[in-house]
C-alpha positions as CSV (number, residue, x, y, z in Angstrom):
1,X,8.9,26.1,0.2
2,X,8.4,29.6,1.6
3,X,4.9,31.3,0.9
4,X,4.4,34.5,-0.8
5,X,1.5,37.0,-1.0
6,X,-0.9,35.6,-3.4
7,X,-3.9,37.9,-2.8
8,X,-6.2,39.6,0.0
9,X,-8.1,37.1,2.3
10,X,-11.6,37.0,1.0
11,X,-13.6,39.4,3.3
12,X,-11.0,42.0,2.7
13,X,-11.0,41.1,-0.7
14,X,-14.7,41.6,-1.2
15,X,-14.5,45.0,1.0
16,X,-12.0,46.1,-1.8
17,X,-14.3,45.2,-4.7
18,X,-17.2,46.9,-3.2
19,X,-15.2,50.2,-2.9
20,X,-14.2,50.2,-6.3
21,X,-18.0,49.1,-7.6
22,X,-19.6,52.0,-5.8
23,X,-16.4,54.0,-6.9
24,X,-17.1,52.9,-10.7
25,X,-20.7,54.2,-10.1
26,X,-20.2,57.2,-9.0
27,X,-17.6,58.1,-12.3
28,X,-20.7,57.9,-14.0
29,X,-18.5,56.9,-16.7
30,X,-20.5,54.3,-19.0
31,X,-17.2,53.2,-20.8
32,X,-15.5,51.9,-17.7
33,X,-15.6,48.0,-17.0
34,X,-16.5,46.3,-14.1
35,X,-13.6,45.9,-11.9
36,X,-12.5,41.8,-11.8
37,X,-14.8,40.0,-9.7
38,X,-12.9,38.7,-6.9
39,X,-12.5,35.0,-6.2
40,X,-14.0,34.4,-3.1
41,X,-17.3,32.1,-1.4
42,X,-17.3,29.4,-4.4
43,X,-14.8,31.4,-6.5
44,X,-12.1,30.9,-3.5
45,X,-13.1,27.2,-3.2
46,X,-12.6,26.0,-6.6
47,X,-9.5,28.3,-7.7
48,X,-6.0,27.4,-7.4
49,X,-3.0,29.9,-5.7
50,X,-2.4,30.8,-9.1
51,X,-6.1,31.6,-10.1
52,X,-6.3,33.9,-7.3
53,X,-3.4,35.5,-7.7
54,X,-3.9,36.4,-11.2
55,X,-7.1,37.6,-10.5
56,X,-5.5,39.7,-7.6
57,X,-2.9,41.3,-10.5
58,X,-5.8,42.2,-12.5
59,X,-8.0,44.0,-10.1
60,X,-4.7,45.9,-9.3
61,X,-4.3,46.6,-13.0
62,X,-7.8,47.9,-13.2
63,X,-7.4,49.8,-10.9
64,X,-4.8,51.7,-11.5
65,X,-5.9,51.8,-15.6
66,X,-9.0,53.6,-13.9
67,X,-7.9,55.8,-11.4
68,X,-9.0,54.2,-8.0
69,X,-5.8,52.5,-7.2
70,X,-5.9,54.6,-4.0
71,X,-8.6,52.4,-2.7
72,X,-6.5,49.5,-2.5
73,X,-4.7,50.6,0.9
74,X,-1.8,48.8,2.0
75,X,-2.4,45.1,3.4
76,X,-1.9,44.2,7.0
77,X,-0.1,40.6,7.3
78,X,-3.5,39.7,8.7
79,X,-5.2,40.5,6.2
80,X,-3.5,38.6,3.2
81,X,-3.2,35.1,1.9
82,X,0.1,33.5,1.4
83,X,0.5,30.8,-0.6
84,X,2.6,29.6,-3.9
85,X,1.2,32.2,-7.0
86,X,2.5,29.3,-9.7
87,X,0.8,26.4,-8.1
88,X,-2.6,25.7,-10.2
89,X,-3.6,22.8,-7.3
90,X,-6.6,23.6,-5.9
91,X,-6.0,24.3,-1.7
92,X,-8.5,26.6,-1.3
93,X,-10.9,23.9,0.6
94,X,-7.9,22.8,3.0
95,X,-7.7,26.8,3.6
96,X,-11.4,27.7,4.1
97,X,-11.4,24.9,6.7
98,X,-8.6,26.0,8.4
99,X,-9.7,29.3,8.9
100,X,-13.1,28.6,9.9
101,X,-11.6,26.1,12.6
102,X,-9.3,29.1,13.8
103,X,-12.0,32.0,14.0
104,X,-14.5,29.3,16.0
């Protein structure tokens, strides 16, 4: 099975969100949203590939509905998570371990 982009890796995703939260605030537009809180900590845990990456598509969508898509810059291999976007199994614990084992 060869993996595809399924999202950001959670600290970069996070770094995103927080960019487009102060970004929101500073419109000082009441009618826009929230952008999509990202699934990471807990939310990365207990989602599956596909969870994530739909929650990926719609913080893109938002984005880009709201004018900040230019503070979404372009991903460095190192700083996404590749996985299968259809599978709703739950391999986020297997991850989190792995990468916590790697960066020790």
């Amino acid at each position: 099975m060869r993996e595809e982009f399924v999202c950001p890796l959670p600290q970069i995703w996070n770094e995103i969100y927080q960019k487009l939260i102060v970004a929101r605030d500073n419109a000082e537009n009441v009618s826009i949203p929230k952008p999509p809180v990202p699934l990471i900590l807990n939310g990365w845990t207990f989602s599956s590939d596909k969870e994530k990456s739909v929650r990926w598509k719609e913080t893109v969508e938002w984005a880009e509905t709201y004018g900040f898509s230019n503070l979404i810059s372009e991903l460095k291999k190192s700083e996404r998570y590749f996985g299968n976007p259809s599978d709703t199994s739950n391999y986020g614990d297997d991850f989190v371990s792995d990468f916590i084992d790697k960066a020790e």
